[in-house]
C-alpha positions in Angstrom: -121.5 304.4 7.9 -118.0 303.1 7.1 -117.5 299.2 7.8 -114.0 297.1 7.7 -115.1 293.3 7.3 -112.7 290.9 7.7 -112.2 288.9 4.5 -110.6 285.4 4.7 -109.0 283.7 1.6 -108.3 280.5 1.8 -106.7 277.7 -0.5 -109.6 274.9 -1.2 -110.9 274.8 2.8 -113.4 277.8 3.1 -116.2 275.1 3.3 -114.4 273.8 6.1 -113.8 277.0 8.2 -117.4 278.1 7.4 -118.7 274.8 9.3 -116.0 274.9 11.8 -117.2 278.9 12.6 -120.5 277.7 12.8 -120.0 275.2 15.3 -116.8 276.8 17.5 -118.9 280.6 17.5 -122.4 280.1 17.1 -121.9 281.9 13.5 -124.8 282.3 11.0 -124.2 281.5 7.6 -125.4 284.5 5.8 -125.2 283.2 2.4 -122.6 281.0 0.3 -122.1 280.6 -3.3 -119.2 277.9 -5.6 -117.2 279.0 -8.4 -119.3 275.9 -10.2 -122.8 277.9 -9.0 -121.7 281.5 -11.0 -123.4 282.1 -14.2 -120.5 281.0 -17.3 -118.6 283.4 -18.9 -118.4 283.0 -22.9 -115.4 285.7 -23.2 -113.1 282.9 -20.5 -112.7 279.0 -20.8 -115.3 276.4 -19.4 -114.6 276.3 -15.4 -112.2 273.7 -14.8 -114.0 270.8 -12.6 -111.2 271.3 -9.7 -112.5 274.6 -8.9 -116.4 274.3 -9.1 -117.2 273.1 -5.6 -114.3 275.8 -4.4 -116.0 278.8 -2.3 -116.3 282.0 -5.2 -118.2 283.9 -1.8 -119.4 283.1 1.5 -120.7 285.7 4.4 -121.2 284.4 8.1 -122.1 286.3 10.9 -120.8 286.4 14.3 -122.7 288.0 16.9 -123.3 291.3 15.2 -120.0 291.6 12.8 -120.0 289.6 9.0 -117.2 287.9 8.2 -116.1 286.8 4.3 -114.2 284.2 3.0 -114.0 282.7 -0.7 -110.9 280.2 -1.7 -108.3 281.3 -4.3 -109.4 280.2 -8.1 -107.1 276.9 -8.6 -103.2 277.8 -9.8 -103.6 281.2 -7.8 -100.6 281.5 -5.5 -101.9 281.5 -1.7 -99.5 282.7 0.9 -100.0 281.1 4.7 -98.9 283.0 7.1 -99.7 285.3 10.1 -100.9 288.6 9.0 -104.8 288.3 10.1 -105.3 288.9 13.5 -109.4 288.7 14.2 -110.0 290.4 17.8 -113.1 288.7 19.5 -115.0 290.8 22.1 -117.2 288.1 23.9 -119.8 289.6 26.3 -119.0 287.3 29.1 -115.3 286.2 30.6 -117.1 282.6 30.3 -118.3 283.4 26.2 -114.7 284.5 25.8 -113.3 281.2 27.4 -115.8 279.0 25.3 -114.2 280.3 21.7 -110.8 280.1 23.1 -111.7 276.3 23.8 -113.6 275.5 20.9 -110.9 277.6 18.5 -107.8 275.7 19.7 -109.3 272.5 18.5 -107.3 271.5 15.9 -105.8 274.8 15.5 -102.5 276.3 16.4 -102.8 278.4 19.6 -100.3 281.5 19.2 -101.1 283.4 21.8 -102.4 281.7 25.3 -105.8 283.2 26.4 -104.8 285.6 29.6 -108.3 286.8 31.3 -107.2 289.7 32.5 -107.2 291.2 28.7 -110.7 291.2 28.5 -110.4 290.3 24.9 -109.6 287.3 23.3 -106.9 287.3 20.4 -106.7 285.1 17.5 -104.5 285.1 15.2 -105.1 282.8 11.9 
């Protein structure tokens, strides 16, 4: 069976989003794992200490779909912008109304949550 994950890069706050996922959609944290954690490598240079406690791979689980993320190795460009979109399908109107409340804290809401969708969109 063929699966599309969503895989989120961030620049130095995957840590952050991991425990803000937790706590704004229930999510499981299926496993986590520092650039300073990974086995050296004697063919590169010694890890530089700004980018050991950065996320090499993380995998968290909403509901029944895995989500990645990992942060860019320091001095690798990172481009914001808006070309994730994450749809949510929440099995209740008042699920669906919960992450729309708990997502906009602190975030930027880009699209206002209409019930009549049936779906919540996100974009990040």
């Amino acid at each position: 069976m063929t699966r599309l994950l969503p895989y989120l890069v961030m620049d130095g706050r995957a840590k952050e989003a991991v425990v803000f996922y937790e706590k704004a959609l229930g999510a499981k944290v299926k496993g986590i794992q520092t650039f300073g954690e990974m086995p050296a490598n004697p063919n590169f240079p010694p890890m530089p200490d700004e980018a050991k406690n950065r996320v090499a791979h993380a995998m968290i689980q909403v509901g029944e779909t895995n989500m990645m993320l990992s942060d860019t190795f320091p001095g690798t460009p990172h481009e914001k912008g808006n070309h994730i979109t994450i749809c949510i399908m929440a099995d209740t109107k008042e699920q669906a109304q919960q992450f729309y409340d708990s997502l906009q804290e602190g975030g930027e809401v880009t699209m206002l949550y209409r019930k009549h969708f049936g779906v919540l969109l996100m974009g990040l």
